[in-house]
N, C-alpha and C positions, 0 to 999 in steps of 0.2 A: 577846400584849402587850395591855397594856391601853389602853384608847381612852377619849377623855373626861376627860384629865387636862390634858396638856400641847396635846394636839392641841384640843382644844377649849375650851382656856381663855376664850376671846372670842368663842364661838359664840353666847351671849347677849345681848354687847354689841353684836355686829355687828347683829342683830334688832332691839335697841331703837335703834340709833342709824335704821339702816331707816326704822322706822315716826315715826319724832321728824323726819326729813326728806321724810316719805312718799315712799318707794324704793319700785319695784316688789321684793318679797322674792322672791328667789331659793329655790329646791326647796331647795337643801340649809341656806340657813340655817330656814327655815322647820321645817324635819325636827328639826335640833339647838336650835331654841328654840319646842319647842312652848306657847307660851306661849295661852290661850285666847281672854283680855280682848283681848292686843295683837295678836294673828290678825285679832280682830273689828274691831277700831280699825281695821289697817293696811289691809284688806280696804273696809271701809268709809270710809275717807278716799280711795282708790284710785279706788273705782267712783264717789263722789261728782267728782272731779278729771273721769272720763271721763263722766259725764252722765246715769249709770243711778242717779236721785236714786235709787228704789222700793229698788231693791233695795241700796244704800248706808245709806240705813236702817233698814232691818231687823240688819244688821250694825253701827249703830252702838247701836241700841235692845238687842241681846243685850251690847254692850262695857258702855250706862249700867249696865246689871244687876250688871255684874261690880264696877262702880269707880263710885258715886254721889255722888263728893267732888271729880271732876273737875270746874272751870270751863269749860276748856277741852273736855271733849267735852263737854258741853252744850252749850257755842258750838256747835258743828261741827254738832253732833245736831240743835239748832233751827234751823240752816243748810240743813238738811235737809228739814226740816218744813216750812220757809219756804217752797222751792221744791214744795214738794209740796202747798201750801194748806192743809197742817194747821196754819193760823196760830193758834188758842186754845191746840195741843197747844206750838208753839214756843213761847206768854208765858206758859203753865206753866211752863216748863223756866228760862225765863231771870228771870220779876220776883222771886223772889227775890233774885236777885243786884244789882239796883238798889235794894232795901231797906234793902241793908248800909249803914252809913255808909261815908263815903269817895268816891274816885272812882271809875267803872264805865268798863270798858272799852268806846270808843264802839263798836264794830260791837254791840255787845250791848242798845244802847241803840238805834239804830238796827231791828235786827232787832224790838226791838219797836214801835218805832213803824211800820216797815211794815207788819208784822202790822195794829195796831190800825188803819193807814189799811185794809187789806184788806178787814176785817171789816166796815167803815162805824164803827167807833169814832172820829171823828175829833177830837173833844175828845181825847182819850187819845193819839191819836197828835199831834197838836199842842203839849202837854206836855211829851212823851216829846222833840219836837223842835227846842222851845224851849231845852229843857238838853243838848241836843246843840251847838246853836250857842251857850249861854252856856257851855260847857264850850269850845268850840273856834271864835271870834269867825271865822275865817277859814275855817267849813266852808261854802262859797258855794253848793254845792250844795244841804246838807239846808237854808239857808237858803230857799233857792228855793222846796224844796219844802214848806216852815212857810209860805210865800206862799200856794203854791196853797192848799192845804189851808183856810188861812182867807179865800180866795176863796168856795173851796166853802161854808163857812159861813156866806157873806156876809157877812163882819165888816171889810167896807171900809175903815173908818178907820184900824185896824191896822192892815191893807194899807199904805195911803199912810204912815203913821208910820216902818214899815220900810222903804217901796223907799225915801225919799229921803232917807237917811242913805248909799242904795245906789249915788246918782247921781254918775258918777265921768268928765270926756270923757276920759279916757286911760284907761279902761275897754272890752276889747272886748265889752261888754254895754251899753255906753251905752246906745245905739239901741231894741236893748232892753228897758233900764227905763224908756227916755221913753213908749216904745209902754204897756207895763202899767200908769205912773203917768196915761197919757191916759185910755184904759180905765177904771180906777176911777171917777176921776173923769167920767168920761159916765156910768159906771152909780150913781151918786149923784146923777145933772144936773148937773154942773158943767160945762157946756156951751163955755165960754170957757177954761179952765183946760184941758180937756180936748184942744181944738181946736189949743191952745198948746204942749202937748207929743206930740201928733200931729205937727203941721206940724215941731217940731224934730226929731222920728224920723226925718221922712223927710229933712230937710236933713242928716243923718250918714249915714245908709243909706238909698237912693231906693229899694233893690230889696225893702223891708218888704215883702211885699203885704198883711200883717195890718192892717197902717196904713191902705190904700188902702181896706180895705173898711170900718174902721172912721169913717174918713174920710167913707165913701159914705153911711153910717147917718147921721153926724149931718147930711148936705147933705141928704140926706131927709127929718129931720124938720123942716128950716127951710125945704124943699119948693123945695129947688135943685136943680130935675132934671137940668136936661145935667152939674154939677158932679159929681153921685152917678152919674150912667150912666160918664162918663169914670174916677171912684175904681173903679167896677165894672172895668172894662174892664181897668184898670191890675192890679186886684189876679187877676185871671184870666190877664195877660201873664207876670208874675211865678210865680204857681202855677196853671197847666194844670193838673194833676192833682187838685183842688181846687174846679175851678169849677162842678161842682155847688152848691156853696156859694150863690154867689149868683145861682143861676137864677132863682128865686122873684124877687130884689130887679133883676135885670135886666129880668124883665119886667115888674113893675108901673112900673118905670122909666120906660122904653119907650114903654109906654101913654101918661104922661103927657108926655112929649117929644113923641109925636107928635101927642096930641091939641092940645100947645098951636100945634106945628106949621102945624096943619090949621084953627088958629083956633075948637076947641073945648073942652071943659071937660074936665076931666080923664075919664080914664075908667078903669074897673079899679080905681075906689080901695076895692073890697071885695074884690077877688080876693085870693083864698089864694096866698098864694107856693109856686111851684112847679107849680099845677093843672096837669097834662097838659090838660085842654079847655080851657082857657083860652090856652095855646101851641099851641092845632092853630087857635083862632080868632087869634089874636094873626099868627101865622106865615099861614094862609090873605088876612087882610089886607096883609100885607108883598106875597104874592107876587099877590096882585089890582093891586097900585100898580106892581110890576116890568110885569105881562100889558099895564098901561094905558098903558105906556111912559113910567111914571114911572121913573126912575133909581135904583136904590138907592145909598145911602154903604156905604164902609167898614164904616161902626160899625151900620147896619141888617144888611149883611151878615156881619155878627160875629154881630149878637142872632139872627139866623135859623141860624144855624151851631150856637149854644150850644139855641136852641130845640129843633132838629130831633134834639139830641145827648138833648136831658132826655125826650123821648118815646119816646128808643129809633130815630131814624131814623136810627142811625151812617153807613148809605151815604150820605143825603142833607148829613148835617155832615160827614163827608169831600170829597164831592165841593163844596162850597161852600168848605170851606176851599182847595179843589184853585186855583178860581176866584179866591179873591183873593189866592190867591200869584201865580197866574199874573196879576194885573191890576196888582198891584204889587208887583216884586221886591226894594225893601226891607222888606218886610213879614215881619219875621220871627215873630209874634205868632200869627198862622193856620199859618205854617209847623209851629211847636211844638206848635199845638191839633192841626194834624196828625198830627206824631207820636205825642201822647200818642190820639188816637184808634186809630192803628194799632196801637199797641201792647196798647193794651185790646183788640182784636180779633187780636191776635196775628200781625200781617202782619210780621212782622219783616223779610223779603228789601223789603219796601214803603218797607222806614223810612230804608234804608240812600239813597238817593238824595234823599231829602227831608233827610235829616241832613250829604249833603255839600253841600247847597244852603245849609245854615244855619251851614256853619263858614264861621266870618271872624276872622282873626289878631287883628284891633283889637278882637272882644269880649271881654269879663274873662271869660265862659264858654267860651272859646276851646278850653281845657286841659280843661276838662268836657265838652264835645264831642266831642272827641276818644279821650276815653275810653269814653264812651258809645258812638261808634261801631264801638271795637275790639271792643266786646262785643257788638257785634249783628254783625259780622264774624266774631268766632268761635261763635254762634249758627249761621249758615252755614258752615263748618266753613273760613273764609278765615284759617288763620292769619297769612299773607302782613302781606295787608294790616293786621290787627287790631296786628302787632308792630311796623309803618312808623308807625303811626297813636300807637301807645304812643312808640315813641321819638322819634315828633315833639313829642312832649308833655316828654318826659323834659327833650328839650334846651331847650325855654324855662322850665321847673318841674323842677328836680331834687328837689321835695319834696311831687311827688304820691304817696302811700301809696298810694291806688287802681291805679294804673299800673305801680308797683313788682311790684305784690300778680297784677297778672294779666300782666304781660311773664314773671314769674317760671314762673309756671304754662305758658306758651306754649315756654317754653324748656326745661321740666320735660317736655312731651310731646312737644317734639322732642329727647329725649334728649342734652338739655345739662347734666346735674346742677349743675355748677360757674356756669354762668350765670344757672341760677335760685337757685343759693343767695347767689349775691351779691345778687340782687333782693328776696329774702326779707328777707334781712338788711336791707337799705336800707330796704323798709316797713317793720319792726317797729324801727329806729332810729328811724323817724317818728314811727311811729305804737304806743309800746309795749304798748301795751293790747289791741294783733292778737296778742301776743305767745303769750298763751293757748290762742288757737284754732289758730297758728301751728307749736306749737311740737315736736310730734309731726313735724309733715310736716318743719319746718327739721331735725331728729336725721334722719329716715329721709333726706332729701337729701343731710345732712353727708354722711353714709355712702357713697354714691352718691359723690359726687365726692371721697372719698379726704380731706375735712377734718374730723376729727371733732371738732376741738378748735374749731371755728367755732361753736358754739351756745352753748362757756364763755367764748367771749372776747365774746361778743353780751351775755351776762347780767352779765359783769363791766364792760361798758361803760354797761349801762344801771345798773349799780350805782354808777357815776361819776358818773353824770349825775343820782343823788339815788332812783333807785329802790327804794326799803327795804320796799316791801310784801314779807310772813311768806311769800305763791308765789312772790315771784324768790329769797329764799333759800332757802326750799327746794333750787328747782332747782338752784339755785347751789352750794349743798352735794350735793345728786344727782352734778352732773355734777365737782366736785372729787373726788368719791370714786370715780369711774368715773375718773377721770385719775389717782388714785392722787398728789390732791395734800394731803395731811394735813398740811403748816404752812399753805398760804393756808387752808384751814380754821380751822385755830387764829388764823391773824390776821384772820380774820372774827371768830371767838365772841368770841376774850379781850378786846379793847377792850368790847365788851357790856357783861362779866365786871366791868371796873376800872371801869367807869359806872354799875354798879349797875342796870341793867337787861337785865337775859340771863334770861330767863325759866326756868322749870325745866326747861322742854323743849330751851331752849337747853343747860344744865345737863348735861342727858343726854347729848347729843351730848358736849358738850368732853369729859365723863367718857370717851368711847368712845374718843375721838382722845390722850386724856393717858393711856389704858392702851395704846394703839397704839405709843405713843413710851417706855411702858414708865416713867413720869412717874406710879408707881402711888398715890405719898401725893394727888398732887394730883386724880387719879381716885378715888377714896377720899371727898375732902372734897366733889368733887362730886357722886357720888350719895347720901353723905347727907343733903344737903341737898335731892334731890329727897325722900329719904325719909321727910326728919323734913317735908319739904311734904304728900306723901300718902302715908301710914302704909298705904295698903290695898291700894295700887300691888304687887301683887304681884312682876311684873319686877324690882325696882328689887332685890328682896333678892338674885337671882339673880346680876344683874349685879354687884353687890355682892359679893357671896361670892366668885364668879369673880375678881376682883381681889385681893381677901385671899389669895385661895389662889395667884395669881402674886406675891405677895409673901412666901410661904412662913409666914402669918399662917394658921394652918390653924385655929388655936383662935378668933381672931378670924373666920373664914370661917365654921366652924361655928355659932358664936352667931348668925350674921346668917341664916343659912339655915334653923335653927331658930325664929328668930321669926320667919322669915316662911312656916316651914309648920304653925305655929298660928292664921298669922294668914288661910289659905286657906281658900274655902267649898268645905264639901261636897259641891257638885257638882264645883269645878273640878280634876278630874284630869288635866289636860296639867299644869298652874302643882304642881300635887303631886307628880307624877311627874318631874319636871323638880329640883325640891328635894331628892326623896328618892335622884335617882341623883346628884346632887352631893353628898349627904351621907357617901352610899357612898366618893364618891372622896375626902371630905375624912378617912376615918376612914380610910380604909388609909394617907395620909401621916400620920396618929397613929400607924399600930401600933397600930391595934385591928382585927384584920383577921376579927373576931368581929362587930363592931356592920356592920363595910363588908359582910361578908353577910348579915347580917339586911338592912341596908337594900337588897339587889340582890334581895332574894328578893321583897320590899316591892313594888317596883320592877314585878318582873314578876307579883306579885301581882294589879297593878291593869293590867299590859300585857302579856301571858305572851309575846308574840311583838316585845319591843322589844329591837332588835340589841344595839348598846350596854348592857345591863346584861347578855345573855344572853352577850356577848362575855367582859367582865369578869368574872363567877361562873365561867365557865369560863376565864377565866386565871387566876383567882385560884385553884380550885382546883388545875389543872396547878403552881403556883408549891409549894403544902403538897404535892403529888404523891398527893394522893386524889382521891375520887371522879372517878377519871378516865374512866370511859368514859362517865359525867354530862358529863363538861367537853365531852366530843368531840362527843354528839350536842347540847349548846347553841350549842358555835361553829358548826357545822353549820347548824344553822338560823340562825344570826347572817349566816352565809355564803350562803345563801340567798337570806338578803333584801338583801346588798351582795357579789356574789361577787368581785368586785376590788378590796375593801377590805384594805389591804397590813397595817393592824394585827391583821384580822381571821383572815389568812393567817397571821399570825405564831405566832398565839397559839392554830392549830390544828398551827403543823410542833411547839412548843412541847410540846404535848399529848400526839401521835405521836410525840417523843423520848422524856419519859415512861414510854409504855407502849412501847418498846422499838421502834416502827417505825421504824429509820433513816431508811434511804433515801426513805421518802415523808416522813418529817420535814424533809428535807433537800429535796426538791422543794419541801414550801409554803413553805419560808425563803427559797431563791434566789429563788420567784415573792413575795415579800413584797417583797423589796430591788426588784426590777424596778419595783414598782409603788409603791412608798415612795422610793426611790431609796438613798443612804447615809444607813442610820441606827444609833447603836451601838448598843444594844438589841439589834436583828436578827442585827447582827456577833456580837456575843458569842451568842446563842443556836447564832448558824452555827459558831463555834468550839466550842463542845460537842460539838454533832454530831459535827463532824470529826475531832476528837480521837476519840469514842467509835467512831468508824469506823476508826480509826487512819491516820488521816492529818495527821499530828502536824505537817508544815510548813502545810498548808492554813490549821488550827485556828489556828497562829501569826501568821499573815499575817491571820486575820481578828478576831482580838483588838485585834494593833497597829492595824487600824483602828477600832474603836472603842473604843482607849484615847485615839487620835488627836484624837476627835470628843468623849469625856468625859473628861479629864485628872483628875478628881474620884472615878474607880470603884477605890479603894486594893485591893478585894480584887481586882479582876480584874488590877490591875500586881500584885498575888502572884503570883496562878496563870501569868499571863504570864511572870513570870521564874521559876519552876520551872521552869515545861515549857522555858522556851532553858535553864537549866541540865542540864538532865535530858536534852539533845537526844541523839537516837542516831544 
């Protein structure tokens, strides 16, 4: 029988609809749509998804070769390059395309102006990012980043022109912009202006620290030292982790505090901020004034804490910090310089007792704490308590993401599938942008706990909630076609479709899903219009044909297939060979079963050993009943390379009826049906046999079923009612 007609009418479509949602491609669709460009595409869009940029471009660099009219792998390509810091090779690829008139698709504009910031082009990339936010007034982000940008270039006044258009108090950026609009203006001297939108930062947000130290700079230059050690002090309470920052300005601080102290003149006001010798003499003085049974404060023993930390004496700033927690246990300040010192030295089992010292329900860090500690709990391998600690968190914050994200995980390795995928779920509902990194482990969990349909009803939720970014549809389209649900498909694309914006790629798809539904005019219009989009799109003719030719449009199939294997390059022989064995099969529903061999011979011309045409030449010859023991040893090798292919089987008992072998004709037919299941083709080959075997009731019973199955085959209702008339 022949293969590659009916059976693989949409073996094509199913490929291109694949890689238009990037699916992982299955062996066997992969096999029946050896297509080259869209291998390299889907291949390359794949490994790009899972993180291997290198080798994702190189497979998308062999696709550009193929198809150099696409915008769209351009985009992807220089997405590509991007991550790979081939940034001059990315604004190759893409300024043409903001040359065009009209409007430019913003990631494209984007991608270059990251590029040009990479490179140090920043004029260029400030440009590039100006007409991103004039294009898109509510892109707050690249706004942001057209700020920095012309920070870096120092063009201050800009600056200030843009943020305070920015200044909004129902804004959770106020705080924020008051800080950057202070800033500016200190680094122009506006020293009052400056001081004015500092002081309002921290009345909306106290826990700035950037403020604090900004703060400290300018009580410095107006030589208000306790005012600038306490900004110090503040901004190191706020970010521990950070206060190297202002070690230098602590101790020149310092110096002068205590000189005026002491009732001397400043001293250290040439010291280099930060000098290690200047902190081993700074610090030696401190603890000459402790030996003398001078007293030291708090805030001396802060600065000798931070001191002994910038020269490298982490025991000696632990142990000081140890001291004024023990001297005063509201002091949660040394507590936290604590932990972050142990943590820098990796004392983790260290940290865990210092950290239950420092929860208190009444701090806003409460819920942070908590979390912090479940992770240094499971650091020590305490799951126990790490998941007491998470769900004490849960129950006053039901929308900590963090907590979610690692109760899920704790529950994952106590072999709770169903508990952690509820937790999964509940971070990436929070927080969808986990959803990425997430979203392999949420499929391999689903599975695990028996719901598989839980990662499409996640995607169609955050698709409620406004998520329209090109990866949740993807996915979304992924997981409808694993669920086998092709109308929510369709009522995804077609509203697209009636809006005028469904992109070609979109286009592709609906074409797959409207010849799925057998809705072939409308499959029809849609990939012409991918084709009259890119004419060079080799796929597109394939898929195309494939459709004409399930609409029994063979003359119309064949003209499409034909232009698109003149319009194939020279090297690409999968997109050739692929045309030339559907050409084959378009010409044998002509009755022309003269050109359908020429093109099988074509076929294996350029692939001597491809199943599928080695199949067909030898059913086709078996059908004229020549060159048959040609036909026997090509199904043979056909068989070979798929031994349990039921068409394959068929169309060798086919062969062996032929040349007269019954009874083993009669084995590969029965083992055809096994493995095909009921099909009339195979019925009626079997009633041949049976009959030439003379088993004339057999042969009857296997006709009626496959008259059963083809009501349409008028010569086989002959021969069917001969033989019951003719019964003996």
């Amino acid at each position: 029988m022949r293969s590659g007609a009916g059976k693989n009418a949409f073996a094509c479509l199913q490929a291109a609809f694949i890689f238009f949602q990037c699916f992982s491609v299955s062996a066997a669709a992969e096999q029946s749509y050896n297509a080259e460009a869209l291998r390299e595409m889907v291949t390359g869009y794949e490994l790009f998804q899972n993180e291997q940029t290198t080798e994702a471009a190189e497979h998308l660099e062999r696709a550009l070769k193929l198809d150099r009219k696409s915008d769209l792998l351009r985009s992807v390509y220089a997405e590509a390059l991007f991550e790979l810091k081939k940034y001059d090779k990315a604004r190759e690829l893409l300024e043409p395309q903001v040359e065009r008139p009209g409007e430019v698709d913003s990631r494209v504009i984007k991608i270059l102006a990251y590029s040009c910031q990479a490179v140090g082009k920043n004029k260029e990339a400030i440009e590039y990012l100006k007409r991103l936010v004039k294009q898109d007034p509510w892109d707050e982000w690249d706004r942001r980043r057209l700020l920095e940008l012309l920070k870096n270039e120092g063009r201050y006044q800009e600056l200030i022109a843009y943020y305070k258009p920015l200044l909004d108090p129902e804004s959770d950026t106020y705080a924020l912009d008051l800080f950057q609009l202070g800033a500016l203006y200190l680094r122009i001297g506006g020293h009052e202006p400056a001081r004015d939108y500092l002081q309002k930062a921290l009345e909306v947000d106290s826990t700035q620290a950037d403020v604090y130290e900004l703060l400290g700079n300018l009580d410095e230059s107006e030589r208000r030292w306790n005012e600038a050690l306490q900004n110090y002090l503040d901004f190191m309470e706020h970010k521990p982790d950070e206060a190297v920052e202002v070690f230098g300005r602590i101790l020149a601080v310092a110096q002068r505090t205590i000189s005026r102290a002491e009732g001397g003149k400043a001293e250290g006001a040439d010291t280099v901020a930060g000098d290690s010798t200047a902190w081993v003499g700074f610090l030696g003085r401190l603890e000459a004034k402790r030996v003398n049974g001078d007293s030291l404060g708090l805030t001396q023993m802060r600065v000798m804490a931070i001191g002994s930390e910038a020269i490298g004496r982490y025991a000696e700033a632990i142990e000081i910090n140890r001291r004024i927690a023990a001297s005063d246990p509201r002091d949660a300040f040394s507590r936290r310089s604590l932990l972050r010192l142990l943590f820098e030295q990796k004392k983790y089992a260290e940290m865990i007792p210092v950290y239950e010292e420092v929860l208190n329900p009444a701090d806003e860090s409460y819920t942070h704490d908590l979390i912090q500690l479940s992770a240094l709990y499971l650091k020590n391998q305490n799951r126990e308590a790490a998941r007491k600690d998470l769900e004490t968190a849960l129950q006053i914050d039901s929308t900590l993401a963090e907590a979610h994200q690692l109760l899920g995980h704790i529950l994952e390795l106590d072999g709770d599938p169903k508990g952690a995928l509820a937790h999964y779920l509940a971070q990436v509902r929070l927080e969808p942008a986990a959803l990425r990194g997430q979203f392999e482990r949420l499929l391999n969990v689903a599975i695990q706990a028996e719901q598989p349909a839980a990662p499409l009803n996640l995607l169609e939720y955050l698709a409620a909630q406004g998520d329209t970014s090109a990866w949740s549809a993807e996915q979304l389209g992924r997981l409808y076609y694993y669920n086998g649900k092709r109308d929510e498909a369709l009522k995804l694309l077609e509203p697209l479709k009636a809006r005028g914006i469904l992109s070609e790629n979109g286009f592709y798809v609906l074409g797959y899903l409207y010849a799925q539904h057998q809705a072939y005019d409308k499959a029809v219009e849609a990939f012409l219009r991918v084709k009259k989009a890119q004419p060079d799109y080799i796929p597109v003719y394939e898929v195309l044909g494939s459709v004409l030719y399930s609409k029994k449009d063979y003359l119309g199939s064949k003209s499409v297939l034909e232009d698109g294997l003149q319009r194939v390059k020279p090297e690409d022989n999968q997109n050739r060979l692929d045309l030339m064995f559907s050409l084959g099969n378009v010409s044998h529903e002509l009755k022309d079963n003269q050109s359908c061999e020429a093109w099988m011979k074509k076929v294996l011309d350029l692939e001597p050993d491809y199943a599928p045409a080695l199949n067909y030449l030898g059913y086709l010859y078996a059908e004229r009943g020549d060159n048959l023991e040609q036909a026997e040893g090509m199904i043979e090798r056909a068989l070979k390379a798929e031994p349990g292919n039921g068409h394959y089987l068929d169309s060798m008992g086919w062969v062996l009826f032929k040349l007269g072998r019954l009874e083993a004709a009669l084995d590969y037919t029965k083992t055809s049906l096994a493995n095909l299941g009921a099909h009339p083709e195979v019925y009626e080959h079997l009633g041949e046999i049976y009959l030439a075997l003379g088993k004339r009731d057999l042969a009857r019973e296997a006709w009626s079923k496959s008259l059963e199955m083809d009501h349409a085959n008028a010569e086989l209702a002959k021969k069917l009612k001969e033989l019951t008339g003719n019964r003996k």
